[in-house]
N, CA, C and O of each residue as an XYZ file, in Angstrom:
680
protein
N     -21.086    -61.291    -19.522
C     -21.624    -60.161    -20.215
C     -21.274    -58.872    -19.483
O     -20.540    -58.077    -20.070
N     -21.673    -58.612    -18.395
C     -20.970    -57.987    -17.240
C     -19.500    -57.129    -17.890
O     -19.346    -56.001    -18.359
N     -18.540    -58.317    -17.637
C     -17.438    -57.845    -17.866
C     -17.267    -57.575    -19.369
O     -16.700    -56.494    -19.532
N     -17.490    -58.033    -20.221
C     -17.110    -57.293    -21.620
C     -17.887    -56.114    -21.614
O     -17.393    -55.060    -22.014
N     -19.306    -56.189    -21.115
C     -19.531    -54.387    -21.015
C     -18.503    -53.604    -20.211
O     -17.858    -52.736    -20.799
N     -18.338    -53.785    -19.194
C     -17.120    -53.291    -18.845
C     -16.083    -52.807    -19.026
O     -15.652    -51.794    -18.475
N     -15.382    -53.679    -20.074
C     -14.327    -53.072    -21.270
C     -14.669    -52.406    -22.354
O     -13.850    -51.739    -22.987
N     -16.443    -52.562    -22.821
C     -16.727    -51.880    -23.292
C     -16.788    -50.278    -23.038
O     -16.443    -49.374    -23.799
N     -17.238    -50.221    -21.959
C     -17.379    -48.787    -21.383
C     -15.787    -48.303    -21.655
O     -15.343    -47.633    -22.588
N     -15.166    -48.827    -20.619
C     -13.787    -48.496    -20.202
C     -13.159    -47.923    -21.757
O     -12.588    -46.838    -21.857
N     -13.332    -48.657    -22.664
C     -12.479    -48.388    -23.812
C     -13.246    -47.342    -24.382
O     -12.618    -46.353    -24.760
N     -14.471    -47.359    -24.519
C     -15.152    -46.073    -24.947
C     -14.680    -44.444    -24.302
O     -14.478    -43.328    -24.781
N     -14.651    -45.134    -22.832
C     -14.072    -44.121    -22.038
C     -12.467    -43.453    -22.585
O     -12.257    -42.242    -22.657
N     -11.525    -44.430    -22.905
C     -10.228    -44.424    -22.941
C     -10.370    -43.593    -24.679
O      -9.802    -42.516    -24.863
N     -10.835    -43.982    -25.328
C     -11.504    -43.254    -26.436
C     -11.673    -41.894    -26.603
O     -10.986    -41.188    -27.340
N     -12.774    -41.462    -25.776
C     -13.165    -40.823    -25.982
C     -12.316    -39.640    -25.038
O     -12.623    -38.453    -25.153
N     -11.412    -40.005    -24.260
C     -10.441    -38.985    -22.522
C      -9.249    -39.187    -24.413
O      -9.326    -37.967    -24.560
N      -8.722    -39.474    -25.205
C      -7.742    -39.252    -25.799
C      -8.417    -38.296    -27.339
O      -7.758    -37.496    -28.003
N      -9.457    -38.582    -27.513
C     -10.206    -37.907    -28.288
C     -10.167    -36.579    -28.007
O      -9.824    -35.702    -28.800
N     -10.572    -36.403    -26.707
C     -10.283    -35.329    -26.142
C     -10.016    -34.076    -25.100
O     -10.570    -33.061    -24.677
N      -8.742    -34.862    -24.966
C      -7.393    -34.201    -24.583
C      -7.030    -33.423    -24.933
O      -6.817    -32.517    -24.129
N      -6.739    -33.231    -26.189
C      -6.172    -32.327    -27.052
C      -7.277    -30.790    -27.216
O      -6.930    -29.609    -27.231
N      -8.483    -31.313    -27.308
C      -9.331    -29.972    -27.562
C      -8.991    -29.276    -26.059
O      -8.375    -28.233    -25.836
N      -9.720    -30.392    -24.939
C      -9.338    -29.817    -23.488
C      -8.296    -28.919    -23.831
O      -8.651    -27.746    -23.946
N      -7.223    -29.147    -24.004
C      -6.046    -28.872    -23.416
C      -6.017    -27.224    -24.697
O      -5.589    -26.219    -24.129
N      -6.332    -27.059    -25.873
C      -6.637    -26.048    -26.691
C      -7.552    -25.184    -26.006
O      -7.403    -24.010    -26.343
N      -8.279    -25.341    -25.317
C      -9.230    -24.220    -24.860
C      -8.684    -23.770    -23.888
O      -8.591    -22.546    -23.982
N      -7.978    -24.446    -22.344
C      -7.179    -23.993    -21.548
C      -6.036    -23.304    -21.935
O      -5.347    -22.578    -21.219
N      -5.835    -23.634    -23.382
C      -4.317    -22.483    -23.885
C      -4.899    -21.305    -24.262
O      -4.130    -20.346    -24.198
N      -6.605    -20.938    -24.833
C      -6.822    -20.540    -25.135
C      -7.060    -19.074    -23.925
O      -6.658    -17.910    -23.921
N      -7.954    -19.938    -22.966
C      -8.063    -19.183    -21.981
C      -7.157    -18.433    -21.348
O      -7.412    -17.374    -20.774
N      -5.832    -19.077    -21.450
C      -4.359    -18.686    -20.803
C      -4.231    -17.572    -21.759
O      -3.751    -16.556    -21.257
N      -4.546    -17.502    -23.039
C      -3.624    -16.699    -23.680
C      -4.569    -15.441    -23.570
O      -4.004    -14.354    -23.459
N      -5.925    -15.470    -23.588
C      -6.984    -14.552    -23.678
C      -6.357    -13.812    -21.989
O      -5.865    -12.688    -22.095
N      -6.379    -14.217    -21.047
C      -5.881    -13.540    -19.427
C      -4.585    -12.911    -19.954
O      -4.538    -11.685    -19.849
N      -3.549    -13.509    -20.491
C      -2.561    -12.583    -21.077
C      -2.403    -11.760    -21.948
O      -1.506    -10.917    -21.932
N      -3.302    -11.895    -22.885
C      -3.367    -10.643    -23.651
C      -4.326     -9.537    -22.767
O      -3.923     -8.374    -22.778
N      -5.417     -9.800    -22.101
C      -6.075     -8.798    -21.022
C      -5.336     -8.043    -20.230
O      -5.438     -6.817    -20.238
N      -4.210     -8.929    -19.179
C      -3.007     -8.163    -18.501
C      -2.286     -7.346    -19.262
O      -2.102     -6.263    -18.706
N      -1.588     -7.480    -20.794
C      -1.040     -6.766    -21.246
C      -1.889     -5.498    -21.629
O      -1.386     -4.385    -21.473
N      -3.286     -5.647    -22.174
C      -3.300     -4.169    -22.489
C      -3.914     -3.474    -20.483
O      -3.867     -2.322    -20.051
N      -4.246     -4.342    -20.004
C      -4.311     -3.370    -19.040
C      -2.890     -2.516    -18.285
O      -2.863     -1.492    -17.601
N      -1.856     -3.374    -18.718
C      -0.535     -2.809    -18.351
C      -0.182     -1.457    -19.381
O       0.412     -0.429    -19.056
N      -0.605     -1.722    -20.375
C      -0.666     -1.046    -21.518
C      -1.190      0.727    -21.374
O      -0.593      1.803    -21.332
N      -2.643      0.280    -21.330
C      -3.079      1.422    -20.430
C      -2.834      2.241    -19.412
O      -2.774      3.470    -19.376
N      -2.660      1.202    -18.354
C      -1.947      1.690    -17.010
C      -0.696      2.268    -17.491
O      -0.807      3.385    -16.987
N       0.478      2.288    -18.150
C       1.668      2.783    -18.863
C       1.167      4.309    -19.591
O       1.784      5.364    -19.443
N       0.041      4.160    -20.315
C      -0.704      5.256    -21.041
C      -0.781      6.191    -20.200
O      -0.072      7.196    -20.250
N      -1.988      5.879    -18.993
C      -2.091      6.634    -18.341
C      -1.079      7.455    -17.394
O      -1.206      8.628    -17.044
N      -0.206      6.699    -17.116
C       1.072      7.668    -15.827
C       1.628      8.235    -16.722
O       1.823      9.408    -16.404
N       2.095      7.932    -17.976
C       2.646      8.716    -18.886
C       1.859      9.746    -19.070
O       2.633     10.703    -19.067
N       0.636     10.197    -19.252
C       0.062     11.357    -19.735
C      -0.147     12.075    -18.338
O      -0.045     13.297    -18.441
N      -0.407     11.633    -17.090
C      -0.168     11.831    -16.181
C       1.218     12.679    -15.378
O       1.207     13.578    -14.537
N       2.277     12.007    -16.000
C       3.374     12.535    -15.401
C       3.470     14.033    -16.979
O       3.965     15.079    -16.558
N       3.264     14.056    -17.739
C       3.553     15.305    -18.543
C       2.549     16.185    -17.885
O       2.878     17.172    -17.227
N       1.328     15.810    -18.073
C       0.482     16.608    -17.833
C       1.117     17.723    -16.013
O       1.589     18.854    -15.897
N       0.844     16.845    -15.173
C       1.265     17.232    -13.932
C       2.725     18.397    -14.639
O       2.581     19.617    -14.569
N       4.003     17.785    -15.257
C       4.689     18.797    -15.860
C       4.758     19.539    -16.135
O       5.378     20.482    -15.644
N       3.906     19.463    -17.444
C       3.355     21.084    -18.046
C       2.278     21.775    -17.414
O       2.051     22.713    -18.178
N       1.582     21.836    -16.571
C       0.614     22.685    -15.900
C       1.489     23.326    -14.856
O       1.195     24.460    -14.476
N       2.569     22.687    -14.342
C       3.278     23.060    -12.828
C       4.158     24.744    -13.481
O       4.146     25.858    -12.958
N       5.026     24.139    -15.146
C       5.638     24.720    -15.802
C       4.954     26.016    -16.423
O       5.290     27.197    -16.328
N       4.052     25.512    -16.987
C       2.892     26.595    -17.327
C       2.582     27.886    -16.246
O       2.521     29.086    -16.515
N       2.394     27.151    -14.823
C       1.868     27.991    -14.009
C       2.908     28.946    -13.440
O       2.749     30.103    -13.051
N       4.313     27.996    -13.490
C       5.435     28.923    -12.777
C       5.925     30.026    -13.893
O       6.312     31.135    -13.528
N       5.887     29.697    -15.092
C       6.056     30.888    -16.240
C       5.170     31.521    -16.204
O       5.543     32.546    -16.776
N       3.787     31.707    -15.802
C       2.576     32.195    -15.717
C       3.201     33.454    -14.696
O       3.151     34.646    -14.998
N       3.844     32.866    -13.330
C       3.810     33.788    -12.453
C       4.442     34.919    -12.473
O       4.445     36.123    -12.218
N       5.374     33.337    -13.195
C       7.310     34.516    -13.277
C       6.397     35.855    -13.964
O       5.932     36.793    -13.316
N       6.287     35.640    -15.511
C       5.427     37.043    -16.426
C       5.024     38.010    -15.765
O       5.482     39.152    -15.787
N       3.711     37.406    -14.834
C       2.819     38.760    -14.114
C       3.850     39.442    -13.339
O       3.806     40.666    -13.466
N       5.234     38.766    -12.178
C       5.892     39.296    -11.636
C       6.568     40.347    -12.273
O       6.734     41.423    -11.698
N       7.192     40.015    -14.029
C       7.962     40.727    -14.431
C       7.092     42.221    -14.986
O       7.397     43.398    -14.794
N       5.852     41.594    -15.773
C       5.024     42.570    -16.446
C       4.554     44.142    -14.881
O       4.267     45.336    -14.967
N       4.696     43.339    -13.906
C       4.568     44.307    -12.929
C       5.922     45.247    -12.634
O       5.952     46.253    -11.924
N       6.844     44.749    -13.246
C       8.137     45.294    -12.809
C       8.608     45.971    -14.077
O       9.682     46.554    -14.226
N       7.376     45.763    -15.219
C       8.166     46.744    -16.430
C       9.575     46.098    -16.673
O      10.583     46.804    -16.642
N       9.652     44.408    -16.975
C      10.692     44.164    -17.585
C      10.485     42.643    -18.385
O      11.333     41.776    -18.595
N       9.555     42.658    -18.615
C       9.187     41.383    -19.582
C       9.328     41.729    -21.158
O       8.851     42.547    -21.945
N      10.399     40.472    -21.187
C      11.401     40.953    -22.667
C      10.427     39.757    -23.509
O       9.580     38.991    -23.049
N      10.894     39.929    -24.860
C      10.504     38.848    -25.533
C      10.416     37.593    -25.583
O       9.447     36.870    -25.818
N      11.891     37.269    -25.259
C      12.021     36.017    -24.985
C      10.992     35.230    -24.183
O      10.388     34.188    -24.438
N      10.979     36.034    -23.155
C      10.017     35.055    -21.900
C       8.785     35.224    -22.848
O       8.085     34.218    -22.966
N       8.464     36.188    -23.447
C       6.912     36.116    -23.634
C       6.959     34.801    -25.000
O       5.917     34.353    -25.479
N       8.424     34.324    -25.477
C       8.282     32.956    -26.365
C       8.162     31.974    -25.549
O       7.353     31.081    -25.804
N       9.029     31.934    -24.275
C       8.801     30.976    -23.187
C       7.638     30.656    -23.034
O       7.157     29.541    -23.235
N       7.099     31.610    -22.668
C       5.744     30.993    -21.975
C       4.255     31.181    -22.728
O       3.201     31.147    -22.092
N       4.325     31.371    -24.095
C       3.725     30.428    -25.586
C       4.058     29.371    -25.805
O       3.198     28.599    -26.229
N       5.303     28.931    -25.632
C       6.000     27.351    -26.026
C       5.531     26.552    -24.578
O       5.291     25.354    -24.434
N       5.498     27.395    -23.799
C       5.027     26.532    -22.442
C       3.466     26.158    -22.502
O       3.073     25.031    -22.197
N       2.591     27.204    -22.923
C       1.393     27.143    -22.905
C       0.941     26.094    -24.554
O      -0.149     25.555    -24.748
N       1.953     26.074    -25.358
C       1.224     25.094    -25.859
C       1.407     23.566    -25.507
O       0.467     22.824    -25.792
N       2.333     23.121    -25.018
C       2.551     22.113    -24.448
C       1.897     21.653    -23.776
O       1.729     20.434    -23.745
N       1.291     22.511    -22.988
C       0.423     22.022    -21.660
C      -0.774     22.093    -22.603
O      -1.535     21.176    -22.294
N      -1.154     22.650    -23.407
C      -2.540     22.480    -24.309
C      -2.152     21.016    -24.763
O      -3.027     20.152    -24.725
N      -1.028     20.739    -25.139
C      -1.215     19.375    -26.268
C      -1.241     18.457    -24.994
O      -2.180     17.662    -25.033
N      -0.204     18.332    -23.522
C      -0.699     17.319    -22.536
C      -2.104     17.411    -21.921
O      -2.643     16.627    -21.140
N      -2.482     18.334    -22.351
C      -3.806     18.596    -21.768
C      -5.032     17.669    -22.656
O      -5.829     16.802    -22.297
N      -4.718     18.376    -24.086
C      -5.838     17.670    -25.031
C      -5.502     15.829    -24.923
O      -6.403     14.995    -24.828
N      -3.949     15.483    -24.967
C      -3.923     14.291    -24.713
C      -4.286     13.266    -23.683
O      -4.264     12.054    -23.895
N      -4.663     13.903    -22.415
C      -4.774     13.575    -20.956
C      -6.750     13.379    -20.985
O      -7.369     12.485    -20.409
N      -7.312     14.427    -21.769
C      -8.608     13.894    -22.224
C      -8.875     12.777    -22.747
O      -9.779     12.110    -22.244
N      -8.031     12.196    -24.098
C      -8.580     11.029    -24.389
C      -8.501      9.494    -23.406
O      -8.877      8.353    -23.675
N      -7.854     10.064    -22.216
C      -7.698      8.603    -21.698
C      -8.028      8.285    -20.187
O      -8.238      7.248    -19.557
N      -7.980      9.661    -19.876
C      -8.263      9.772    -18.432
C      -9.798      9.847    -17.491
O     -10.528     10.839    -17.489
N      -9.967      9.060    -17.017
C     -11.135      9.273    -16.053
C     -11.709     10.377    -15.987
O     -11.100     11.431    -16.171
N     -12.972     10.315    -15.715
C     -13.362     11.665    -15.626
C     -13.152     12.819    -14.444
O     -13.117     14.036    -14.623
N     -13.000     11.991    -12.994
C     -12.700     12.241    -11.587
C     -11.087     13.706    -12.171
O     -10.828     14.901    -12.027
N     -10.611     12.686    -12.704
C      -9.134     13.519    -12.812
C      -9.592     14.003    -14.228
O      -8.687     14.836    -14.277
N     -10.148     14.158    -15.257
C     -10.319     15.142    -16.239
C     -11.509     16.564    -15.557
O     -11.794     17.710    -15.908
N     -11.884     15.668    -14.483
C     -12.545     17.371    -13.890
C     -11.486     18.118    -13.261
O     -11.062     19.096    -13.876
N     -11.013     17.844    -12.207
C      -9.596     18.310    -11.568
C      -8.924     19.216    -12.915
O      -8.765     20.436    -12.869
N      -8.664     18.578    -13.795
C      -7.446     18.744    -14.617
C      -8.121     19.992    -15.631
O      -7.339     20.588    -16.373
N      -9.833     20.427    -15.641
C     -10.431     21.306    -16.070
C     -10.321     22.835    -15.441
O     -10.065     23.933    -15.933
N     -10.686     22.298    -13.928
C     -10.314     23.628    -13.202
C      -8.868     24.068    -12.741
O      -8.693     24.968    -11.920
N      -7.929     23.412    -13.293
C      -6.671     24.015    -13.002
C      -6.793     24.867    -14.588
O      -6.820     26.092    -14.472
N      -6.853     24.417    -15.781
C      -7.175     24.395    -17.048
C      -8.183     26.465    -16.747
O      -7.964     27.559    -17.267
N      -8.861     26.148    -16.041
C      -9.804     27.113    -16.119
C      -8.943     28.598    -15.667
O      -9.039     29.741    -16.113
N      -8.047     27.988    -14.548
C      -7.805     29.645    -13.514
C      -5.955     29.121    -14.250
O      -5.048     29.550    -13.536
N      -5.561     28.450    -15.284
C      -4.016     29.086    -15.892
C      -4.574     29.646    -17.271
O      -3.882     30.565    -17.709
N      -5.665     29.303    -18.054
C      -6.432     30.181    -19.453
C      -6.757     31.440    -18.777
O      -6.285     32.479    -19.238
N      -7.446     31.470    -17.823
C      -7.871     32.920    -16.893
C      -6.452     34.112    -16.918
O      -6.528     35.273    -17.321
N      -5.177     33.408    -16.356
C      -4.195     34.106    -15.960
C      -3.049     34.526    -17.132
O      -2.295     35.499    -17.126
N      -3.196     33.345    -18.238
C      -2.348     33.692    -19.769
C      -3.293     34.732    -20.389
O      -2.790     35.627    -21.069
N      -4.488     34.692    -20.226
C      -5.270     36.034    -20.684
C      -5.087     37.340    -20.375
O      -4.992     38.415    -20.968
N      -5.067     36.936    -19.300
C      -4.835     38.343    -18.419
C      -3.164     39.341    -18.301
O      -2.813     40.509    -18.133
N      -2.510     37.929    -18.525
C      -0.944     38.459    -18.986
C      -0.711     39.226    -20.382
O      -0.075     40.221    -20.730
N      -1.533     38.284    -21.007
C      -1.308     39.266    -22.742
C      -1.996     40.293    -22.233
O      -1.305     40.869    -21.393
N      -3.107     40.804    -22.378
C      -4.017     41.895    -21.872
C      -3.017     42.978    -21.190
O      -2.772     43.970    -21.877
N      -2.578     42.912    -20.256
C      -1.648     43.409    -19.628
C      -0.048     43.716    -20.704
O       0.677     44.671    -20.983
N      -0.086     43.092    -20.837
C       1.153     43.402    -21.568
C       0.922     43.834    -22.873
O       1.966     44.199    -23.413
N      -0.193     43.936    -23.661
C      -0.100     44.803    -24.567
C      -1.126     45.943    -24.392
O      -1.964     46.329    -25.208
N      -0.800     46.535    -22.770
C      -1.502     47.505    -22.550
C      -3.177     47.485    -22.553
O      -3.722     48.586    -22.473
N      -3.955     46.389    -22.636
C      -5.177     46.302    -22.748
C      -5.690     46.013    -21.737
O      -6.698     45.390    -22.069
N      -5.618     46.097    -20.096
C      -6.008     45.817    -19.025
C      -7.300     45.584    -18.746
O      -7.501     46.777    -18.518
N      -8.404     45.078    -18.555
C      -9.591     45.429    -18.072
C     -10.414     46.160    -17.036
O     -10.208     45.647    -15.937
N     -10.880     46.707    -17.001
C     -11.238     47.731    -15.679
C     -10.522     46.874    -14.595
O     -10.695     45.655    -14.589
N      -9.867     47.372    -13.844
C      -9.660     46.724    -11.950
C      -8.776     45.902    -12.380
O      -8.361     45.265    -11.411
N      -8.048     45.443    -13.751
C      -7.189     44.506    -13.767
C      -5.833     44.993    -13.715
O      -5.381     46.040    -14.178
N      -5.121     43.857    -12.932
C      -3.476     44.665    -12.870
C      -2.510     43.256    -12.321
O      -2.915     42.257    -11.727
N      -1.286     43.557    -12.707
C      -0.328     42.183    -12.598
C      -0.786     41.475    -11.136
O      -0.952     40.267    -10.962
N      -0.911     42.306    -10.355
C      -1.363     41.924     -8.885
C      -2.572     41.324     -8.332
O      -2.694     40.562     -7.372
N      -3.891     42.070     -9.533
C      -4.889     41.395     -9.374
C      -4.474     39.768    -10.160
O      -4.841     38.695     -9.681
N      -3.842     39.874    -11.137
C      -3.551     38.689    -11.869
C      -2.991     37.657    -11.135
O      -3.582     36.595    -11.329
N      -2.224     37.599    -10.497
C      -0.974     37.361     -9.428
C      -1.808     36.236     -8.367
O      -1.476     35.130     -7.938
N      -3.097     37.119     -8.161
C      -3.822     36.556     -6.781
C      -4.465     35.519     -7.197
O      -4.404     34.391     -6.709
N      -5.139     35.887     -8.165
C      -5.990     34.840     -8.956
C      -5.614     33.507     -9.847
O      -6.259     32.569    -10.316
N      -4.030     33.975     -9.834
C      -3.427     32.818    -10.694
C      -2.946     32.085     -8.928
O      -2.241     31.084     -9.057
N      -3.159     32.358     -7.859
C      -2.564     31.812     -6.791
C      -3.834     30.468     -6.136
O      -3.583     29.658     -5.244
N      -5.477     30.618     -7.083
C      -6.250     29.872     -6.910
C      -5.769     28.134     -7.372
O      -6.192     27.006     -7.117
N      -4.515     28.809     -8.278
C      -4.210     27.316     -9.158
C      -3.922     26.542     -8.129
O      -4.375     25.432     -7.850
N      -3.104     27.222     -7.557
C      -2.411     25.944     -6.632
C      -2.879     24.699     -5.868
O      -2.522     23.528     -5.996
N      -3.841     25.299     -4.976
C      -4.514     23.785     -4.398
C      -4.787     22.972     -5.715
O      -4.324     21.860     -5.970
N      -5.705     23.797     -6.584
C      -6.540     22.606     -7.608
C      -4.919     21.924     -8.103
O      -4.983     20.707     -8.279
N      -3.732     22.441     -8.304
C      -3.010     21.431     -9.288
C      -2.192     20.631     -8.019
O      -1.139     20.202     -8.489
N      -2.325     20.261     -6.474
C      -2.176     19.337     -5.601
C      -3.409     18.729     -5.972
O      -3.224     17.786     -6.742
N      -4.925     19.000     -5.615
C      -6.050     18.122     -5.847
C      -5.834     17.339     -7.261
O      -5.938     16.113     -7.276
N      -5.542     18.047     -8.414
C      -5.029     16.980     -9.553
C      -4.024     16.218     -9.637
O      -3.950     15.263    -10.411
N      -3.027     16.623     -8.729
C      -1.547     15.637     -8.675
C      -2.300     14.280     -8.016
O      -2.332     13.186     -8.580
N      -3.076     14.669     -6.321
C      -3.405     13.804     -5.505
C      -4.521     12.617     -6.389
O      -4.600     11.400     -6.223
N      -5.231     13.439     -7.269
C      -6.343     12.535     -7.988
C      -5.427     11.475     -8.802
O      -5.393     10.267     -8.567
N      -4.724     12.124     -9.759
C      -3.532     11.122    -10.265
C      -2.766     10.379    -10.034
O      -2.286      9.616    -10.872
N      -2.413     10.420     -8.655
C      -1.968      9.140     -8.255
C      -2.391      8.431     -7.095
O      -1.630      7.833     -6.335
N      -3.980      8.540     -6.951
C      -4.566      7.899     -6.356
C      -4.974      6.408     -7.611
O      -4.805      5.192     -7.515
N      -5.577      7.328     -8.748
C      -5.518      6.289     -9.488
C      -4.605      5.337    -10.401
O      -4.932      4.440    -11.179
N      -3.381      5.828    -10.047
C      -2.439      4.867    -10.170
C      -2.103      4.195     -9.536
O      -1.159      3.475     -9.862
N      -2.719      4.086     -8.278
C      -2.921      3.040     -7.350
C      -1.686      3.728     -6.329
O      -1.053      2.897     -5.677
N      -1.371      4.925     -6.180
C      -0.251      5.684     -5.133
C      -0.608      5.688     -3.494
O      -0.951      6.757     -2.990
N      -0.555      4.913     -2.966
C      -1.126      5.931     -1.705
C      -0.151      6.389     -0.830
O       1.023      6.181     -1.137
N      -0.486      7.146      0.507
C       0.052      7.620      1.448
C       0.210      7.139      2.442
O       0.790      7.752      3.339
């Protein structure tokens, strides 16, 4: 009796390990495929992000150096049209990497990326103003000049924030 329970078990066993095998082995594909689709969009993202990252860093650097060039020229009484299309076509760019760099970016680097945001809107203001003769008391290419010179650290502190979180280090 012993032994035919024995084979009883055993075959129940053998039964039931081929019964299922197959599900086993469906849920481990399942799991496999769920970790790979996770890696991909986190690669996905991570791709998102350096991309909006590397424009952004672009157009603010671009923004700021047409920013300067202007006040330099508007001080020198020789800012022609052209530049003043330049650096509208520059400033909207950096608005659209800018508005785009909001939807995806951390907040650490969307603060950074506010106060550079804050003192190049400060300094394109102050250029039109200036250049169509509307100065504000005490304002002048020079006062403009100084104040657009606050950008600088903040757009290293936003470069450095950006590729800290791209995992960059030093």
């Amino acid at each position: 009796m012993n032994a035919t329970l024995g084979a009883m078990i055993t075959a129940v066993v053998g039964v039931l390990g081929t019964l299922f095998a197959p599900v086993l082995a469906q849920r481990g594909d399942d799991r496999r495929r769920l970790a790979e689709a996770a890696e991909a969009d986190r690669l996905r993202r991570f791709g998102e992000r350096r991309a909006a990252y590397t424009a952004m860093n672009r157009a603010s650097r671009q923004f700021h150096t047409l920013l300067k060039d202007a006040l330099h020229r508007i001080r020198d009484g020789v800012y022609t049209a052209e530049e003043r299309d330049l650096v509208e076509e520059s400033r909207r760019d950096y608005r659209d990497r800018y508005a785009e760099a909001q939807m995806i970016v951390p907040e650490r680097v969307l603060a950074a990326s506010r106060d550079v945001n804050r003192v190049l809107a400060a300094a394109d203001a102050a250029a039109k103003r200036l250049d169509r003769g509307l100065a504000a008391d005490g304002e002048s290419a020079r006062t403009a000049l100084e104040a657009l010179r606050d950008a600088e650290p903040l757009l290293r502190t936003m470069q450095r924030l950006m590729r800290e979180d791209l995992g960059v280090t030093d």
